[in-house]
C-alpha positions in Angstrom: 0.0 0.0 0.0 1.3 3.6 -0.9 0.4 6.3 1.2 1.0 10.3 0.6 0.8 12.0 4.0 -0.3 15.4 2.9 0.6 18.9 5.3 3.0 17.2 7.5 4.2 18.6 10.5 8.0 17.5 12.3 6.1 17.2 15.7 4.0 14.0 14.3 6.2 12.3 12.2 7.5 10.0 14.7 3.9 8.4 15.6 3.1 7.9 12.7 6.3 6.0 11.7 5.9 4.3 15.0 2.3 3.3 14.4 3.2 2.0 10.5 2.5 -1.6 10.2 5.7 -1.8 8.3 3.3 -3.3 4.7 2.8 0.0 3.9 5.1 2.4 2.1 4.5 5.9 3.5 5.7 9.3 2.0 5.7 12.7 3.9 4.6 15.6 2.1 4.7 19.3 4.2 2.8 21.1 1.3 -0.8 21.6 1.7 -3.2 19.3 -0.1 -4.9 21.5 -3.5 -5.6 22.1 -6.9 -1.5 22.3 -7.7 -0.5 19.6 -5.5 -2.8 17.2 -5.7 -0.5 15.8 -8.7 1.6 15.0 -6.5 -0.1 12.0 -5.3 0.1 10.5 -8.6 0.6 6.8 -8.3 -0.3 6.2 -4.6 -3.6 4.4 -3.4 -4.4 6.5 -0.6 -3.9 10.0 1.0 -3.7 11.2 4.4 -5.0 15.1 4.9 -5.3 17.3 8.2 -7.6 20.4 9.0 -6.3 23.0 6.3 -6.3 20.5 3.4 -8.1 21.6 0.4 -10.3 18.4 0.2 -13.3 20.1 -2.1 -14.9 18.8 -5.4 -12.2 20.0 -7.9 -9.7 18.4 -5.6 -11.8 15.2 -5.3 -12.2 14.8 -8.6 -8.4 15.1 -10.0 -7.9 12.6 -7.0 -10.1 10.0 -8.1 -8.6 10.4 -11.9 -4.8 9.5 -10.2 -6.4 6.3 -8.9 -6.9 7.5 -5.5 -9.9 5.5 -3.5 -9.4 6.5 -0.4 -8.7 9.6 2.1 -7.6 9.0 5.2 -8.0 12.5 7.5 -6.2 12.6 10.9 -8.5 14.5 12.7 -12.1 14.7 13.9 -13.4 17.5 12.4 -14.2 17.5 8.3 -15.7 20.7 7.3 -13.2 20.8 4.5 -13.7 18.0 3.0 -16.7 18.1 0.0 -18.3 14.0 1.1 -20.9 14.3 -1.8 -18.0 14.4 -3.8 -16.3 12.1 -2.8 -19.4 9.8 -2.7 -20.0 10.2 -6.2 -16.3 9.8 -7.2 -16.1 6.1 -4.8 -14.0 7.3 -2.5 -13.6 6.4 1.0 -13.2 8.9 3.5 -12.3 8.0 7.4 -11.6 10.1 10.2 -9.9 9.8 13.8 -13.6 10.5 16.0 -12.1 9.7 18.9 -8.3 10.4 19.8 -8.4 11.9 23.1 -11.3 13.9 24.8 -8.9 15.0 27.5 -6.6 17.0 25.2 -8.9 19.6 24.0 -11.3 19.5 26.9 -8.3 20.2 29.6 -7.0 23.1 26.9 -10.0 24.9 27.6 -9.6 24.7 31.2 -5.4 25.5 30.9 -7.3 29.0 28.9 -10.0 29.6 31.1 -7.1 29.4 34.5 -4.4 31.2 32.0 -6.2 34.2 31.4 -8.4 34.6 35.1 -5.3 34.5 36.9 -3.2 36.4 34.3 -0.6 33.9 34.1 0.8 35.3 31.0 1.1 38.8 32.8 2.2 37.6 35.5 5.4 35.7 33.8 6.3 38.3 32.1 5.9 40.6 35.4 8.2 38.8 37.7 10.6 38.1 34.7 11.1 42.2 34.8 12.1 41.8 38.8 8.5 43.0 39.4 6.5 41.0 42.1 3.8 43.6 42.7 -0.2 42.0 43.0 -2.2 44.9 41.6 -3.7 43.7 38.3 -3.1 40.2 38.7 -6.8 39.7 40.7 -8.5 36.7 39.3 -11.8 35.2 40.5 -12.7 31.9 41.8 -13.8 29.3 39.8 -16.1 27.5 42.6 -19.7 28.5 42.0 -19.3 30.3 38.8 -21.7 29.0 36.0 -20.4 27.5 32.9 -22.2 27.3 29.7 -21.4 24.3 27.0 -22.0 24.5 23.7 -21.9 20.7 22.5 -21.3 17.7 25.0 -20.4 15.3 22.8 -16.7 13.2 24.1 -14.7 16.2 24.7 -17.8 18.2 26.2 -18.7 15.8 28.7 -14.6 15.8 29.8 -14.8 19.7 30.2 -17.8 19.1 32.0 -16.7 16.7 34.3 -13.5 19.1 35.1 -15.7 22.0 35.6 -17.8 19.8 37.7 -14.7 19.5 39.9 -14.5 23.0 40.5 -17.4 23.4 42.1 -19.4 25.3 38.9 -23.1 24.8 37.7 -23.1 23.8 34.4 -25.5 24.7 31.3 -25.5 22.8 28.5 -26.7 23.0 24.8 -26.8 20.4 22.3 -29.5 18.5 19.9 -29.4 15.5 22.4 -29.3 15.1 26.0 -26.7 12.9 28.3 -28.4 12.0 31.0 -25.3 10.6 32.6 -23.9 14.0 32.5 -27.6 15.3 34.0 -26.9 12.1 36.9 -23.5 12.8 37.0 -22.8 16.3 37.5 -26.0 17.8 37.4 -26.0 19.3 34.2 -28.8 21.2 32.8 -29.9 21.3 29.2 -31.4 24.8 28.3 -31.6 26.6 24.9 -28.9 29.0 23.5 -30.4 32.1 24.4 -30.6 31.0 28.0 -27.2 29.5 27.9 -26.1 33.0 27.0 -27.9 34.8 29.8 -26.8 33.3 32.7 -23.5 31.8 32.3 -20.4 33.4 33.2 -18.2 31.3 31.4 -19.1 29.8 27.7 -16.9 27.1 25.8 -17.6 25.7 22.7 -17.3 21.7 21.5 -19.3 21.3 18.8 -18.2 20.5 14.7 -18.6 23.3 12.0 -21.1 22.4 9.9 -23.8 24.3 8.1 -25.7 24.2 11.2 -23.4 25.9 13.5 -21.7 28.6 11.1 -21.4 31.7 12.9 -23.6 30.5 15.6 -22.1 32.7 18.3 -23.3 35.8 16.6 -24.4 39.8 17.4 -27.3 38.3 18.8 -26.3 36.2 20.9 -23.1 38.3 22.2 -25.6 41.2 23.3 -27.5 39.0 25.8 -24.5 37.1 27.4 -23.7 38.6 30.9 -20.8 41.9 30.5 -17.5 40.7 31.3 -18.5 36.4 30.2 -15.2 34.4 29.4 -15.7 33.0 25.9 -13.7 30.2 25.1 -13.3 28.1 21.5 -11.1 25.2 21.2 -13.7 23.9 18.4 -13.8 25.4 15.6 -12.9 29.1 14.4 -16.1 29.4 12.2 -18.6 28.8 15.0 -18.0 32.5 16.0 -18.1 35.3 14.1 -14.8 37.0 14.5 -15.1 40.5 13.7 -18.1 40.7 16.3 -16.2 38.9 18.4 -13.8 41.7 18.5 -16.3 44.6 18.3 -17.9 43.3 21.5 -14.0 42.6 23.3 -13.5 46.1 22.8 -16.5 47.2 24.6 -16.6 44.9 27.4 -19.3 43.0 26.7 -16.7 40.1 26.4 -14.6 40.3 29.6 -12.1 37.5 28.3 -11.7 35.5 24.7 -9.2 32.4 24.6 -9.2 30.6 21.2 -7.2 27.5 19.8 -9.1 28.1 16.9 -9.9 31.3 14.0 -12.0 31.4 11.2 -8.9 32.3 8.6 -6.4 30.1 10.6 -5.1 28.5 7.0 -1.8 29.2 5.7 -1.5 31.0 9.0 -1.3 28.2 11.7 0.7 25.8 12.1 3.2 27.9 10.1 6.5 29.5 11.4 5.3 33.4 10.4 7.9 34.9 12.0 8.9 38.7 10.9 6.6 38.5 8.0 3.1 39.9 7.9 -0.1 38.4 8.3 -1.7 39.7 6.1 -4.7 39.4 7.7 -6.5 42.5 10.0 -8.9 40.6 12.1 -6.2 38.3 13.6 -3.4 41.2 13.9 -6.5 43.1 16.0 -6.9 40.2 18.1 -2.8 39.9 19.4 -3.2 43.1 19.8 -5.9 43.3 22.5 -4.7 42.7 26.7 -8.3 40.4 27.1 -7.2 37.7 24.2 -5.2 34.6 24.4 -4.3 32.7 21.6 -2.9 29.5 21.2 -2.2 28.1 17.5 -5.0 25.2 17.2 -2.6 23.2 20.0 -5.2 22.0 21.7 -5.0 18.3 21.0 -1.5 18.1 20.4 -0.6 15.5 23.4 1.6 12.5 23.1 -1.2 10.0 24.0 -3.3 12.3 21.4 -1.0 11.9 18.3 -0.4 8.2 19.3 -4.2 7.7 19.2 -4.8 9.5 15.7 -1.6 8.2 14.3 -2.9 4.2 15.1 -6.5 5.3 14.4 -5.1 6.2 10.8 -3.3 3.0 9.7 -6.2 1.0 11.1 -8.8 2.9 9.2 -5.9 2.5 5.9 -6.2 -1.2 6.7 -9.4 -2.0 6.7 -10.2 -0.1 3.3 -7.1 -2.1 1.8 -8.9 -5.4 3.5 -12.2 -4.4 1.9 -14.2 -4.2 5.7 -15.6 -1.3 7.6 -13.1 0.3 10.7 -16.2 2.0 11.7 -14.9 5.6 11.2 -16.2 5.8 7.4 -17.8 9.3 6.7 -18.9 8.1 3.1 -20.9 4.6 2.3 -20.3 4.6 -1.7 -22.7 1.9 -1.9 -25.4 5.2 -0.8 -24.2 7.5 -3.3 -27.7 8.9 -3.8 -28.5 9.2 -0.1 -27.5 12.7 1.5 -24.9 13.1 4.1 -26.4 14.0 7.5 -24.4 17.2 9.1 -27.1 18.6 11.6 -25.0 16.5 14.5 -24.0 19.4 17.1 -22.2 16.4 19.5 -18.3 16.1 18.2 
């Protein structure tokens, strides 16, 4: 089997050598997957692609011409990557659903403490010889209520950690868990109410068509002055540039994103000394209320192990002609639409 890893990255290399059968012959590729390199994986049987792939119709298409029948993404999330198309071209598409939870979920909690006890000020404070107290006031944790948007896997982890702190927690999602209900006492509420009352918000829910901008003006105005507002999900679910209007203001008290809305060709590249190019983002680095981390949120060792294992496995079955499970496309349903309503990751 010949694979073309697509938008390599030095930090995951190693797994995914590590996790090779040793049947397969695998080739690394840092460039992006698109219109202009997707010669490139002339004479291979599969591909491998990550979040800032071009994996849309024309793409599909020129695939399916070089013989490729299957794509193999390393990552949950697949909001850039046209299924129809690649339904009706007979490709195969897997993903990694389930890598770990605990990454992403305990990122939004390393935000939420990062920025409410100014850890980042205060670093760079005692690193200048000054050890003085007066703007590094946070607030406690315990009692506070949390709002989450999305309790699928990595939900219901942030929820259990939150739980642990002593906070009431809101939920909103197209199903229930009423283990998390039993468990920690969650309650299910709409996203207008959601927005209301708590005082912290994090989102864990998939872009999809659904759930496009679905933190919006609207819903910004009613949230509570000051509310924390985190995103480790996706950068699309918000809508940036009121995002920022509203930072400015006060209305948001604290943002902290792993994720943006314009991310590609920007993250997970080394951009130092050059310009961004992009007036939104540059805004956002520049305001004292804002961390940003560069979509690191499930970069853990037992993470990368998981999606790196996850990906030969899902390889292997396709080569074998069975199901892993993880299939996004049934090609034998070419007809049938793909269902992206699902708000649980």
């Amino acid at each position: 089997m010949k694979i073309l890893f697509y938008s390599t990255k030095d930090f995951e290399k190693p797994f995914f050598k590590e996790a090779n059968p040793g049947n397969n012959q695998v080739d690394f590729l840092t460039e992006v997957l698109s219109v202009n390199t997707a010669t490139m994986a002339n004479g291979y049987d599969c591909i491998s692609v990550f979040t800032a792939d071009d994996v849309s119709a024309s793409v599909i298409r020129q695939l399916h011409t070089q013989g490729i029948g299957m794509i193999a993404i390393r990552a949950a999330g697949y909001d850039n990557v046209d299924l129809d198309a690649a339904i009706k071209n007979n490709m195969v598409v897997s993903n990694v659903p389930e890598y770990s939870p605990y990454s992403v979920a305990e990122h939004a909690v390393a935000l939420i403490l990062s920025m409410n006890r100014k850890i980042v000020k205060a670093y760079e404070k005692v690193h200048a010889r000054n050890f003085l107290l007066d703007d590094l006031v946070g607030f406690d944790l315990n009692k506070k209520t949390v709002g989450i948007i999305g309790t699928g896997r990595i939900g219901s982890v942030f929820a259990k950690i939150m739980h642990g702190f002593g906070c009431t927690i809101l939920a909103y999602d197209v199903t229930t868990s009423q283990s998390l209900i039993n468990k920690y006492g969650v309650c299910y509420v709409d996203l207008p109410t959601l927005c209301r009352r708590s005082d912290i918000i994090s989102i864990h829910t998939p872009l999809t068509v659904q759930t496009k901008y679905l933190i919006d003006e609207q819903h910004i105005k009613i949230m509570k002055t000051g509310v924390m507002l985190i995103n480790t999900a996706r950068g699309g679910i918000v809508k940036t540039e009121e995002i920022i209007k509203y930072l400015e203001t006060g209305q948001i008290g604290y943002y902290g994103m792993d994720v943006y809305e314009k991310e590609k060709g920007i993250f997970f590249f080394d951009r130092t000394g050059k310009s961004l190019n992009d007036s939104m983002l540059e805004k956002l680095l520049s305001l004292k209320n804002v961390l940003i981390t560069p979509h690191q949120a499930f970069a853990t060792k037992e993470a990368l192990c998981n999606i790196a294992s996850t990906t030969f496995l899902n390889i292997d079955h396709w080569a074998k002609g069975v199901r892993s499970g993880n299939e996004l496309t049934d090609t034998k349903k070419a007809n049938q639409s793909i269902d992206r309503k699902i708000v649980t990751p």
